[in-house]
VEXKOLLUM-492129 format. One record per residue: residue in three letters; x, y negated, z of N, C-alpha, C, O, CB in turn. Coordinates in steps of 0.2 Angstrom, whole numbers, plus 5000, padded with zeros to 4 digits. Glycine has a CB too. Layout:
# residues N
ALAXYZXYZXYZXYZXYZ...
END
This chain:
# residues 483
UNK513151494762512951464768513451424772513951454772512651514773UNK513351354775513651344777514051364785513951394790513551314775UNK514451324784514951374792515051324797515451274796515951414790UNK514751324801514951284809515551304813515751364813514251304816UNK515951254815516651284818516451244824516251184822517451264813UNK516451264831516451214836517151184838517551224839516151234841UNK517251134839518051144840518151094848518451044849518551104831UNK517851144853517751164859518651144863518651164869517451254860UNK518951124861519651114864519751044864519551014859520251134861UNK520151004870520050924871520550904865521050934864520250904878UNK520050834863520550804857520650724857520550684852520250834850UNK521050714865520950644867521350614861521450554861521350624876UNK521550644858522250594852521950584845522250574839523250644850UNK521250594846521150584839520950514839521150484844520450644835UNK520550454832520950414832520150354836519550364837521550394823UNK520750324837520350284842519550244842519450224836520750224843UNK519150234845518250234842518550134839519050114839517350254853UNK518150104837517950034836517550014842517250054846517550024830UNK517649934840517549904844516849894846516649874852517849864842UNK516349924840515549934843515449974847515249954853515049954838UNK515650024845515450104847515750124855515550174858515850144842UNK516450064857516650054864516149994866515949984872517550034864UNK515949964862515449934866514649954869514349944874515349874863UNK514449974864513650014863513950074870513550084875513450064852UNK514350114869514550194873514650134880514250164885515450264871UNK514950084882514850064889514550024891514749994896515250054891UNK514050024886513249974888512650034890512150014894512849924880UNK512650094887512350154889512850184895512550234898512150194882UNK513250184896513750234900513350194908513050224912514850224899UNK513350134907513250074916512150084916511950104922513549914913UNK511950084912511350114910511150154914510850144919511350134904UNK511450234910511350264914511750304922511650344926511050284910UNK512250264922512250274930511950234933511950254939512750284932UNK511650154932511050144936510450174937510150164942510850084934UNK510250204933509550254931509750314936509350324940509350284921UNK510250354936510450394938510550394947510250414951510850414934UNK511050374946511550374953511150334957511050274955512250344954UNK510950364964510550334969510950274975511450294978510250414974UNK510750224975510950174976511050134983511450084985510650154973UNK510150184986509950164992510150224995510050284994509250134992UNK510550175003510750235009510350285008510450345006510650215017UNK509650275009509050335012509150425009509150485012508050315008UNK509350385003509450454999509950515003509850575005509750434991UNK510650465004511250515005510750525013510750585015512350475004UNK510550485018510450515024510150585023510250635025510050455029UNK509550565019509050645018509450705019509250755022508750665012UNK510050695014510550765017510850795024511150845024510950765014UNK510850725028510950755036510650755039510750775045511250735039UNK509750725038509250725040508750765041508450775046509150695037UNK508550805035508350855033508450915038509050925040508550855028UNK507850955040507550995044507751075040507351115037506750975044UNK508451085041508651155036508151225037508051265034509551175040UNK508051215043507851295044506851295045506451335048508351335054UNK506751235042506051235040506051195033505651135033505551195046UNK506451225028506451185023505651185019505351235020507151205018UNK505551135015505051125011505151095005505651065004504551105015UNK504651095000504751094993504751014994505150974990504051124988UNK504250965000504350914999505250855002505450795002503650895003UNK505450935004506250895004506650934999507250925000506650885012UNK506550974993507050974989506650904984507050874981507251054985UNK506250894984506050824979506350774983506550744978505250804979UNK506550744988506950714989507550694990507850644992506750704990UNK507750774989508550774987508750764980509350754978508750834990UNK508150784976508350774970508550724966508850744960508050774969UNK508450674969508850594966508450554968507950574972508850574957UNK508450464965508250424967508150364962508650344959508550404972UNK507550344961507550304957507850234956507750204961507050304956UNK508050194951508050134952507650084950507450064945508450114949UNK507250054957506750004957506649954960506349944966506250014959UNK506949914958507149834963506449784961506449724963507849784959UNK506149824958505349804956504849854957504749904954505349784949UNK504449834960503849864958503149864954502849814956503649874963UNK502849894950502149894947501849894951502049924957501849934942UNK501149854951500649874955500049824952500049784947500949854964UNK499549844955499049824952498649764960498849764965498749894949UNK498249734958497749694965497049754966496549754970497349584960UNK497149784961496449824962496349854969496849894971496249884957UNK495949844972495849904979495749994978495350034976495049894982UNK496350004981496450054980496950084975497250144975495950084980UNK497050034969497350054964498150074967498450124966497349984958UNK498250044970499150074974498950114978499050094984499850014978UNK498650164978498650194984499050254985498750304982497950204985UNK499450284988500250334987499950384991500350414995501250294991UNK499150414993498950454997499350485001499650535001498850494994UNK499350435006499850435014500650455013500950485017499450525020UNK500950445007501550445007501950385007501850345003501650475003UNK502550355011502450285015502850255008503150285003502950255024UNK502550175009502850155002503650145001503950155007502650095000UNK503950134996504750144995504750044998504449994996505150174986UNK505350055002505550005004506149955000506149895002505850025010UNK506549984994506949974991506849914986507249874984507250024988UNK506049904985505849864982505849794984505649774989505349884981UNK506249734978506649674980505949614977505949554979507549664976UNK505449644973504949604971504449644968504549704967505149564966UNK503949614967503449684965502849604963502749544965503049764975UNK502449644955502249604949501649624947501749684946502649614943UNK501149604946500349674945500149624938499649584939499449664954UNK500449634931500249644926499449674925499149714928500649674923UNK499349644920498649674919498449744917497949784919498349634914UNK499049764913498949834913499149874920499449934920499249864907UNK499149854924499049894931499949944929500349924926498149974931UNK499749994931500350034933500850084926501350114926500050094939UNK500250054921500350114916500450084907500350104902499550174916UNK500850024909500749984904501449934901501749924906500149944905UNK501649924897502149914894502549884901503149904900502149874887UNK502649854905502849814910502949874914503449854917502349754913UNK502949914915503049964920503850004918504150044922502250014919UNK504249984912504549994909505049924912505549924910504450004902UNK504849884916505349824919505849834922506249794923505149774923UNK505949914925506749934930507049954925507649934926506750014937UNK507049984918507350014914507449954910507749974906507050064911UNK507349884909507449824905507949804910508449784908506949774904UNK507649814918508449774920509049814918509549784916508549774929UNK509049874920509449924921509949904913510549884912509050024920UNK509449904908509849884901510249814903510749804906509349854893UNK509849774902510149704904510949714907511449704904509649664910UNK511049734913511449744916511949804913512349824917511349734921UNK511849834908512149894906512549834900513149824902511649964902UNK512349814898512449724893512949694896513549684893511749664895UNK512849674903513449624906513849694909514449674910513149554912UNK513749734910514349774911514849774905515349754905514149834914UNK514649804900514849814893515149784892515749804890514649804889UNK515149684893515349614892515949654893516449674890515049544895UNK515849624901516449634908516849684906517449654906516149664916UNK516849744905516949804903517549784897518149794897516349844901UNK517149754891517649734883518149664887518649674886516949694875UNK518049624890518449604891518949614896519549604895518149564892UNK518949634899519449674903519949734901520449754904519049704908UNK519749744895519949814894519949814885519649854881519349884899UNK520449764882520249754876521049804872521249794866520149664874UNK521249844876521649904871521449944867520849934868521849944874UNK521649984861521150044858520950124864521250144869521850074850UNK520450134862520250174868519750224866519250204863520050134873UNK519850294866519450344866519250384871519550424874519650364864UNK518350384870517950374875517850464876517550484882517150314873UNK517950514871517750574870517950614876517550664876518050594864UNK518350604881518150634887517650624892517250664894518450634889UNK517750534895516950494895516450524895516050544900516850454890UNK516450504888515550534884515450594885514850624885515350534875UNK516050644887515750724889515450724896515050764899516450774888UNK515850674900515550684907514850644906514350684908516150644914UNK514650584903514150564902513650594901513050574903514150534899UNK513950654897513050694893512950734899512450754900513150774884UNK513550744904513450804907513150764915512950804920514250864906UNK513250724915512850684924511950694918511550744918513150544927UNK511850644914511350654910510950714911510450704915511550664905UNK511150794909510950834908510750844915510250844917511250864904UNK511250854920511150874928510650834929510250864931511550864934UNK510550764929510050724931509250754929508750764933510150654930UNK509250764922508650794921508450844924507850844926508550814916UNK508850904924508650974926508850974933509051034935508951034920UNK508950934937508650934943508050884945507750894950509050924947UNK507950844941507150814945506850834940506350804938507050714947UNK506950874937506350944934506050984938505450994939506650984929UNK506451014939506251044947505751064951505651114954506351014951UNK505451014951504751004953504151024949503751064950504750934954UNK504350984943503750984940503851034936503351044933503550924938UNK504351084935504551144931504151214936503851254934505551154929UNK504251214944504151264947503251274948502751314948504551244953UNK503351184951502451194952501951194948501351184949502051154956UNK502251194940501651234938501851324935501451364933501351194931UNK502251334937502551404936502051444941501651484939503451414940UNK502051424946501751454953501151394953501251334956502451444962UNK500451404950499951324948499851304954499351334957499251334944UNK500251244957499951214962499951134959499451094961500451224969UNK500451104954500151054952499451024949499250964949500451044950UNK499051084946498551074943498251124946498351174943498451064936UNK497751134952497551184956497051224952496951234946497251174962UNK496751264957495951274953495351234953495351204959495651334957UNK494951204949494551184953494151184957493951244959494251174950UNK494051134961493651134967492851144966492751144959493751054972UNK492251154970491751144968491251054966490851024962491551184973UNK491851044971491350974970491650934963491450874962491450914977UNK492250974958492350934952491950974948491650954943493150914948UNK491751044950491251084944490551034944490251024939490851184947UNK490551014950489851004949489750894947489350854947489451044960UNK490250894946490250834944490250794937490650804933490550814947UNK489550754936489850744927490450714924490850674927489350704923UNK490450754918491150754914491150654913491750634912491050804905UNK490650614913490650554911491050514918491450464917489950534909UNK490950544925491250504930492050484932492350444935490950544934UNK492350554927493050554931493450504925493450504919493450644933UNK493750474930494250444924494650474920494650534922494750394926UNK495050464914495250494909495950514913495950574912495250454902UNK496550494916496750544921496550594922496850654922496550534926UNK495850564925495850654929495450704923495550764925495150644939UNK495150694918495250714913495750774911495750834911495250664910UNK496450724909497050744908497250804912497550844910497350694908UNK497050804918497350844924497050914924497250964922497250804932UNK496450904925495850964927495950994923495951054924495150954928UNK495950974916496151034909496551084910496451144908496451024903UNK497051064914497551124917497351174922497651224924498051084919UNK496651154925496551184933496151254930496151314933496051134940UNK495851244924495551314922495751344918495551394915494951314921UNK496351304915496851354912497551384914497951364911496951344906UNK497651414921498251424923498851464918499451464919498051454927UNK498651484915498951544910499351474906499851464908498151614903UNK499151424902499451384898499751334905500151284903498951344892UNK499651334910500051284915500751324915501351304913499751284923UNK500551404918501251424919501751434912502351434913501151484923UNK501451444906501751434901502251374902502851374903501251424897UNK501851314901502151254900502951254909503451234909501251174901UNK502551284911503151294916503751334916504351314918502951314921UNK503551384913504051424909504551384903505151384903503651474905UNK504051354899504351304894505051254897505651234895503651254891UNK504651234904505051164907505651224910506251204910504451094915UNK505551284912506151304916506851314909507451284909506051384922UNK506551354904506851364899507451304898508051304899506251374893UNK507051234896507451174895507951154901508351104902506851114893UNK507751194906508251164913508751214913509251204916507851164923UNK508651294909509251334909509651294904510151264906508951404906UNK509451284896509751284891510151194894510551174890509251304883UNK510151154898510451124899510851124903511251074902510251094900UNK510951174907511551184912512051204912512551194915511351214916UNK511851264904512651274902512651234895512151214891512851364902UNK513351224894513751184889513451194882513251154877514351214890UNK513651284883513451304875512851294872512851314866513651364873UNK512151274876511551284874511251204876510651194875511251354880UNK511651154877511451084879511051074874510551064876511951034879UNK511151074869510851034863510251054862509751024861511251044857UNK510151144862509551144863508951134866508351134863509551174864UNK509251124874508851094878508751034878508251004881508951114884UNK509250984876508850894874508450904869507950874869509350834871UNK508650964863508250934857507350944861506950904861508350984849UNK507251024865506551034868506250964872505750944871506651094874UNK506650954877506650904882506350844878505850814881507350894886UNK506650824871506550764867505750784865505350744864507150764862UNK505650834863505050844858504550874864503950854862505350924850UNK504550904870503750934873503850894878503350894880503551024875UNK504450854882504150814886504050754886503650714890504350834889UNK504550724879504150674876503450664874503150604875504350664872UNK503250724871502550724868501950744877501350754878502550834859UNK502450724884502050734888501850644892501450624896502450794894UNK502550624887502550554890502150504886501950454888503150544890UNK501950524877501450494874500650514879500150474880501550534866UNK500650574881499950594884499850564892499250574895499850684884UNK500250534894500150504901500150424898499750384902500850534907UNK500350404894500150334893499450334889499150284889500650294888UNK499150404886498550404882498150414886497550394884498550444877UNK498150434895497650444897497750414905497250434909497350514896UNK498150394906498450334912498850384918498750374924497750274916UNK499150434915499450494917499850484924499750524929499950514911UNK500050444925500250394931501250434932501650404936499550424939UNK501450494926502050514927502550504920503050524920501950584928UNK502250454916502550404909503250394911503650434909502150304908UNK503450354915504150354918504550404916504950414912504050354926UNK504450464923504750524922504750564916505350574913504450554926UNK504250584913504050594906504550574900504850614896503350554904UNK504650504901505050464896505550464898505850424894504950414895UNK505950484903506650484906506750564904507250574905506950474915UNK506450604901506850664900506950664894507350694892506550714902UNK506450614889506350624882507150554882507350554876505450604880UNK507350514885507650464884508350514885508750524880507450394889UNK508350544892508850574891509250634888509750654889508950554894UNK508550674884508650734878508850684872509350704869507850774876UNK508650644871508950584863509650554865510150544861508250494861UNK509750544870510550544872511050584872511650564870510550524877UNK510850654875511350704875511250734867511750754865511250774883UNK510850734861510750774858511050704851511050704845509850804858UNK511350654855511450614850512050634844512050644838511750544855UNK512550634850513350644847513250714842513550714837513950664856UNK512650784843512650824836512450804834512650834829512450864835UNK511950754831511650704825512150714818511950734813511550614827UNK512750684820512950684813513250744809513250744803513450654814UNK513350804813513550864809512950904807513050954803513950894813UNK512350894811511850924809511650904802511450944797511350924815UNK511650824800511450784794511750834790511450864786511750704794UNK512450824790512850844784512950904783513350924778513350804784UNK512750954788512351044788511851034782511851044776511851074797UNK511251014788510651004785510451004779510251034774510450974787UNK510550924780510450894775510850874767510650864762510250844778UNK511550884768511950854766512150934762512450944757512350814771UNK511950984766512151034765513051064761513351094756511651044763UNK513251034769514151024768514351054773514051054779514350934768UNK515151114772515451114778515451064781515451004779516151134778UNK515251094790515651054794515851064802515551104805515350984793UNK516151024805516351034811516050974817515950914816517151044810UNK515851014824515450984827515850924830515750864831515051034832UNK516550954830516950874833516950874841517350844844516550804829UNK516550904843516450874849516850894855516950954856515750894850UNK517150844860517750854865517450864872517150834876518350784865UNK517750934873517550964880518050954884518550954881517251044880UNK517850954893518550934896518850994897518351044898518550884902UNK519351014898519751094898519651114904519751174906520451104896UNK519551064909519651104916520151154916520051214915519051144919UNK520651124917521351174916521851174923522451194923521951134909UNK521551154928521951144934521651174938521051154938522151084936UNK521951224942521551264946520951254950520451284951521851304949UNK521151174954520551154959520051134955519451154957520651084963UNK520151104948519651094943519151154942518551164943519951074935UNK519551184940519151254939518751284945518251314943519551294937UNK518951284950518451324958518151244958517751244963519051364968UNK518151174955517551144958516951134955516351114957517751094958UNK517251154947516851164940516351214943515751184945517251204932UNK516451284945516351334949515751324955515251344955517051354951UNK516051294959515751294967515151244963514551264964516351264975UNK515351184960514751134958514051174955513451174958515151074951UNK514351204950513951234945513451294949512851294948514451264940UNK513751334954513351374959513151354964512751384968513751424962UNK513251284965512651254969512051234967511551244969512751214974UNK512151204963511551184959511051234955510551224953511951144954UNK511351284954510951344952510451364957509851374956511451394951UNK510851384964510551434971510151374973509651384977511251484978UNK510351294972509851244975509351234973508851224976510051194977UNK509351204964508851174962508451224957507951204954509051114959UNK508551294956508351334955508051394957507551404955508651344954UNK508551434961508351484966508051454973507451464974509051524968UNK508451404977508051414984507351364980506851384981508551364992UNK507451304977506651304973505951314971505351294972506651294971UNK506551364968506051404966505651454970505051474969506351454961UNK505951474975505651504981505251484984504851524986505951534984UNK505251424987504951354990504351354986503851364990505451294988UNK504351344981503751324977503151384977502551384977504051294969UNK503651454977503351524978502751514984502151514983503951584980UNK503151504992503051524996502351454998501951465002503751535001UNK502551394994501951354995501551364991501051324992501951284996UNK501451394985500951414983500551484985500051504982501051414978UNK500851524990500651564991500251554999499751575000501151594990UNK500551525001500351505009499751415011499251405015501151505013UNK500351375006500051315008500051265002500451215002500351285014UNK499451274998499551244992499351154992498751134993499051294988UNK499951104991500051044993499451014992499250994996500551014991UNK499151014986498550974985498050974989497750924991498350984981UNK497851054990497051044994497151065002497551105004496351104991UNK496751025006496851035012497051115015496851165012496251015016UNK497351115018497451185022497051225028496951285030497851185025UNK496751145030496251195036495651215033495251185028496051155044UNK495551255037494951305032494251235035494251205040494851425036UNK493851255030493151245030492651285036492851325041492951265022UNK491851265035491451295040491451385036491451395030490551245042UNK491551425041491651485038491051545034490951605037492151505042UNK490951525031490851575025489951505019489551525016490451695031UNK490251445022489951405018490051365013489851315012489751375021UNK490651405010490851385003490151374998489751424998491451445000UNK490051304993489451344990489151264990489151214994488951424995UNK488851254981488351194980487551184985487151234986488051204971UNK487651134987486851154992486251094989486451034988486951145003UNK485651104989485151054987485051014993485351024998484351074984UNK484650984991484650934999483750944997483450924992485150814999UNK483650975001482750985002482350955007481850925006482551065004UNK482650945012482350885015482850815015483350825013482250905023UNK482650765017483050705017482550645023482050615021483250675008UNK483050645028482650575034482950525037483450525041482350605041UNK482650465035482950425037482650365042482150325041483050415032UNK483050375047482650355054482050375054481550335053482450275054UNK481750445054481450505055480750475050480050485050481250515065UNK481050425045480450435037480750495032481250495028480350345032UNK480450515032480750575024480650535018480150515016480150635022UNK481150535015481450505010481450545001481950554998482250505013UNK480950564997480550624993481350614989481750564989479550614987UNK481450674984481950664980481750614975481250604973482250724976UNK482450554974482350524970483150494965483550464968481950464975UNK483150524958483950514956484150444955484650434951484050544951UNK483850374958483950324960483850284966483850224967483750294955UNK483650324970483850314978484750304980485250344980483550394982UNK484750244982485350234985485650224989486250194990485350214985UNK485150284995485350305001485350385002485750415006484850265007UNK485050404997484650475000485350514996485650484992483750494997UNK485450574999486050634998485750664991485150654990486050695005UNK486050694985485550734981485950784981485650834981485350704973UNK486550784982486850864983487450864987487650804989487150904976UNK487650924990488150934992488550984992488251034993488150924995UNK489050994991489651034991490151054996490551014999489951004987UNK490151124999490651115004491251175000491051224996490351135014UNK491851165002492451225000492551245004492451235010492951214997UNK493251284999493251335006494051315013494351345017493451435003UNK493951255010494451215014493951155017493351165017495251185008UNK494151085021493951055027493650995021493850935022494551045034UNK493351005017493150945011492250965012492051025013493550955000UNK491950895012491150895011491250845006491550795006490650885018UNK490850865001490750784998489750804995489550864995491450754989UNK489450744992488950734990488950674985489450644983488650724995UNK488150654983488250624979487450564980486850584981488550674973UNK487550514980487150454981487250414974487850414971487350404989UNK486550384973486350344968486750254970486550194972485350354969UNK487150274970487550194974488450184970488650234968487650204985UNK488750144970489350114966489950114972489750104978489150034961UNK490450124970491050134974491650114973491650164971491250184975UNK492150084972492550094973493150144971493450154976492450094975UNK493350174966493650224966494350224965494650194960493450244962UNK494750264972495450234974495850284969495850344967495750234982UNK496350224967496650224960497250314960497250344955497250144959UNK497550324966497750374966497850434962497350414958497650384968UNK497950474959498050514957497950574959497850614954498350514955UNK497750614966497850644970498750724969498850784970497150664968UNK499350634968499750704965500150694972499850674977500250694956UNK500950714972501150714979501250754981500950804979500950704983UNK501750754988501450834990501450804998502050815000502050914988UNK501150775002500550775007500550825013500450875013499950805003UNK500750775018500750815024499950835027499650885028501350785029UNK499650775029499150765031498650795026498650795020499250715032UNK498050835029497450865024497150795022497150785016496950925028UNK497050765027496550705025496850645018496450605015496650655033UNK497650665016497750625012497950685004498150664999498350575015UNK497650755008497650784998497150774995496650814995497650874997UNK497050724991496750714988496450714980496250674977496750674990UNK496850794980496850804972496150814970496050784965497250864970UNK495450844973495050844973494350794971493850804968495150854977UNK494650724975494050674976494450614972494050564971493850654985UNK495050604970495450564966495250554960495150604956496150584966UNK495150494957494750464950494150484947494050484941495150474945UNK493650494954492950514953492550464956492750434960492850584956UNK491950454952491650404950490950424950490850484952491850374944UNK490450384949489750394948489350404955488750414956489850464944UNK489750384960489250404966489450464970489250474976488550414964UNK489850504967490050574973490750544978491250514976490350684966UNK490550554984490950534990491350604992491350644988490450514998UNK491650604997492150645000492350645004492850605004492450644998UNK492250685011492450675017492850735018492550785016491850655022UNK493450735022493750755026493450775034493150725037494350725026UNK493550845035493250835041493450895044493850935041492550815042UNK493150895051493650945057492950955060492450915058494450895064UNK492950995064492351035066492551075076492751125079492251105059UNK492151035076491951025084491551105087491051095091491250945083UNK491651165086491351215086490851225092490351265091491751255086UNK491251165099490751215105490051185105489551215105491151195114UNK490251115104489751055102489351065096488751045096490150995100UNK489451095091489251095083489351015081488950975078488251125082UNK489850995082489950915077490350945072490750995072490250835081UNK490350895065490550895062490850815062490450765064490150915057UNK491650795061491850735061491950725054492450745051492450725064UNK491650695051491950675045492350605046492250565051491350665040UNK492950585039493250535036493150545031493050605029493750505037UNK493150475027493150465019493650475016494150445019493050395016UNK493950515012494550545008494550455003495150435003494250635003UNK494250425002494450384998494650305001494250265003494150384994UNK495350305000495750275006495550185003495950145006496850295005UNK495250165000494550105000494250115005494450075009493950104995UNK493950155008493650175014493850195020493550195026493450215013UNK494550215019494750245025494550275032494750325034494850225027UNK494150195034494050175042493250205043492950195048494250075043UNK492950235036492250255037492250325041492650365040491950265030UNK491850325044491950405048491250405049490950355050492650425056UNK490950475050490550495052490650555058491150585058490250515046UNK490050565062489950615067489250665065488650625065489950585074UNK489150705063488550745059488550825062488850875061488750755048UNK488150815068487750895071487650925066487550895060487050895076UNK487650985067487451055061487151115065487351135071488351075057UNK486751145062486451205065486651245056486751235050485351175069UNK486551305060486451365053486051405054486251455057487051415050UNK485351405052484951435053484751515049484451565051484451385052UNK485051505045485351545040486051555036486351505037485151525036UNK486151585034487051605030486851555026487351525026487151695026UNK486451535022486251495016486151425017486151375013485751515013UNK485851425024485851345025485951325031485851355036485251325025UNK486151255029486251195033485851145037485551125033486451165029UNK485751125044485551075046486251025048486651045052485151095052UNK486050965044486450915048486050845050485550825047487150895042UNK486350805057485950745057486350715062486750745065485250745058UNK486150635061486750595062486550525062486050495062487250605057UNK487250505062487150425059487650415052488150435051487450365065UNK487350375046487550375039488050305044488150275049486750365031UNK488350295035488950245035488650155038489050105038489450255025UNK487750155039487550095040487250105048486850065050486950075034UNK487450145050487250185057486350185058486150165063487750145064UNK485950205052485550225051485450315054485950345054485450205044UNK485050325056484750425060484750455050484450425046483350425066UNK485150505047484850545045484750605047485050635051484950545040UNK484350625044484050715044483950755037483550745032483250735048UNK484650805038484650835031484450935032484550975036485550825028UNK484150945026483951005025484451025020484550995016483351005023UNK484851095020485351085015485351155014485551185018486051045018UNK485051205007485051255005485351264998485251234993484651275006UNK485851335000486451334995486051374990485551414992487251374996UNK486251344984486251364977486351404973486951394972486251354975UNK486051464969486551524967486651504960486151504955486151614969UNK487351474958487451414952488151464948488551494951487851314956UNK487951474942488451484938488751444935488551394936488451524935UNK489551474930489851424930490051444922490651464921490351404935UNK489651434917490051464912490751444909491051494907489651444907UNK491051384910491751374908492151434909492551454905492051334912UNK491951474916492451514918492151604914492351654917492551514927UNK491651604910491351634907491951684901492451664898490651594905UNK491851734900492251784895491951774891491451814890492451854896UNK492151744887491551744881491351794875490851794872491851684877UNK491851834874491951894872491851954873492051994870492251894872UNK491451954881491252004885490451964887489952004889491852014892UNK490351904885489651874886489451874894488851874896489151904882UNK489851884897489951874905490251794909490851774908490251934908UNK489751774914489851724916490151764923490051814926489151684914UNK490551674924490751724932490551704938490751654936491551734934UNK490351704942490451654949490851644956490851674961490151674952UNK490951594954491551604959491151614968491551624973491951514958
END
């Protein structure tokens, strides 16, 4: 069998790289520290900015890094850019709306510049500096910004689904909506909301790859993972317009980068099936401040993007889960309801499933969402419902890439009065708002009446439904459950 020797001690005198290999290593080196290193003030202010003693998950995401975008994707469609009330980034020097919208080879244009000018750095770089030269310390600091950059804006997306807040539970109004309405997005997404068990898995998986990158001896490991499950996350967000391709593909870009330099000894292990040695030059941190900075560096990054994270992400899944609104709904009227009466300008309107005015169901949760559904075409804002969302009116994981006629209103509740305010959750709409009296004549039912979005009188009859849900059924026990 053969024998791996690491040979883990610095070996700046071995013999000097060529002239490609100094050119290629400092066309990727300018690369990625444009991709990496945050460029725009905003970023460093966040750290003196920032609200220490009400920290929240939505400011370790923005301590996390900063992207390079001197361009923006965007699309002309209404609603297609819609950032669900988070303001847009100002750094942007031009912005381009290709036909494939946000998710399509062009959306890769910050990472073409970034090359490009990794290119003329290189040039600049070879010309300036045409001595023999060995990069093997360099490239060690290289793999290792690299690896930090991943397995901190991992972070995010490694915790919340640990603790499932990125793909919640389903709401009622996506149970009750057909599978043909929601765009393939939201497809992609909702698969995860009724299976928590494989979310937090997959979250487990992503923290695993943020361990094995942090320390030295286990790097390789965690690019080769990072290369193979979060690449294979970045094929599924371009297969279903995932809207996270970008990110996805920076981890997989930069697992095939740090996992580069073992390529060759593994070949000639493997395949070759030959002694050999990894070669590879670590810096010795041999000087005592090196060492307590190696130290102090390494322990904040642990207790920050780990521990206090991780707890962060606990305590908002526990208390204020980012996606769905927080204020509670009307209380104890969680529940599908038929629409049994229906008046319009005090004519009754009989059920009809191509009526274009009349209500055919509704849905309320147990948070501040009503939605229904009308025989009529919309609009559907491009969003994603991802984010993390101060305002309830803009969590929109819920009513995001749903189609077919079901609407969605945010609303606040007027108790002394019995009004109901509604707004349109779908920010095409916005500016739509409704005011809708309500009586509960019953635990089960609903009176609401008003004026609709044409400020027409309706009058609704509204009794809940006693609806099971097989998906969530044990199939193996032949019990169905109810939520």
């Amino acid at each position: 069998m053969s024998e791996v020797i690491d040979t883990s001690t610095p070996q700046t005198a071995i013999k000097a790289w060529t002239g490609f290999q100094k050119f290629v290593f400092r066309t990727f080196f300018v690369f990625f520290v444009i991709l990496i290193v945050p460029f725009n003030s905003g970023y460093y202010k966040n750290w003196f900015t920032t609200d220490w003693k009400n920290l929240h998950i939505r400011d370790i995401g923005k301590l996390s890094g900063s992207s390079f975008s001197p361009v923006k994707v965007a699309t002309k469609r209404d609603g297609g850019n819609d950032t669900g009330g988070i303001p847009n980034s100002k750094q942007y020097l031009y912005t381009i709306y290709p036909q494939s919208g946000e998710f399509g080879l062009e959306s890769y244009i910050n990472w073409g510049i970034a090359f490009v000018l990794g290119l003329i750095g290189a040039a600049i770089w070879t010309l300036a500096d045409r001595k023999p030269r060995n990069y093997d310390i360099l490239y060690y600091f290289l793999g290792v910004l690299v690896s930090y950059a991943m397995l901190i804006q991992l972070n995010g997306l490694t915790f919340s689904k640990m603790f499932p807040t990125q793909m919640p539970d389903l709401a009622l109004t996506q149970l009750n909506t057909p599978f043909g309405d929601f765009v393939a997005q939201k497809l992609y997404w909702i698969q995860f909301s009724f299976v928590h068990n494989y979310e937090r898995f997959a979250g487990w998986a992503e923290l695993t790859i943020m361990l094995l990158l942090f320390f030295r001896q286990t790097r390789a490991f965690g690019a080769a993972l990072a290369l193979a499950m979060i690449g294979n996350i970045a094929f599924a967000n371009h297969a279903y317009d995932g809207g996270i391709h970008l990110a996805a593909s920076f981890y997989a870009l930069g697992g095939a980068f740090v996992l580069w330099r073992y390529i060759p000894s593994l070949w000639r292990l493997l395949v070759k099936e030959q002694d050999t040695q990894l070669g590879i030059t670590y810096y010795p941190f041999k000087k005592t401040r090196e060492k307590y900075f190696r130290i102090a560096f390494k322990a904040f990054v642990f207790l920050f993007f780990f521990v206090l994270a991780g707890y962060l992400h606990w305590d908002n899944y526990k208390h204020d889960s980012y996606k769905v609104p927080s204020r509670p709904g009307l209380a104890n009227a969680r529940g599908l309801y038929s629409v049994d009466e229906f008046k319009l300008n005090n004519k009754v309107l009989p059920y009809s499933p191509v009526d274009s005015l009349r209500w055919q169901n509704v849905t309320l949760e147990k948070w501040s969402t009503l939605s229904f559904t009308v025989f009529n075409t919309f609009m559907i804002h491009g969003e994603a419902g991802r984010g993390k969302q101060i305002k309830d009116i803009d969590r929109t994981y819920e009513s995001a890439g749903t189609g077919g006629g079901r609407r969605h209103f945010y609303y606040e509740i007027d108790s002394a009065n019995q009004i109901l305010h509604l707004q349109n959750k779908n920010k095409v709409y916005k500016d739509q708002k409704l005011d809708l009296h309500y009586q509960r004549p019953t635990p089960g039912q609903l009176v609401l009446w008003g004026k609709n979005e044409y400020q027409d009188s309706i009058y609704l009859v509204l009794n809940r439904r006693d609806k099971t849900y097989p998906i969530f059924g044990k199939r193996e026990d032949h019990i169905i459950w109810k939520p």
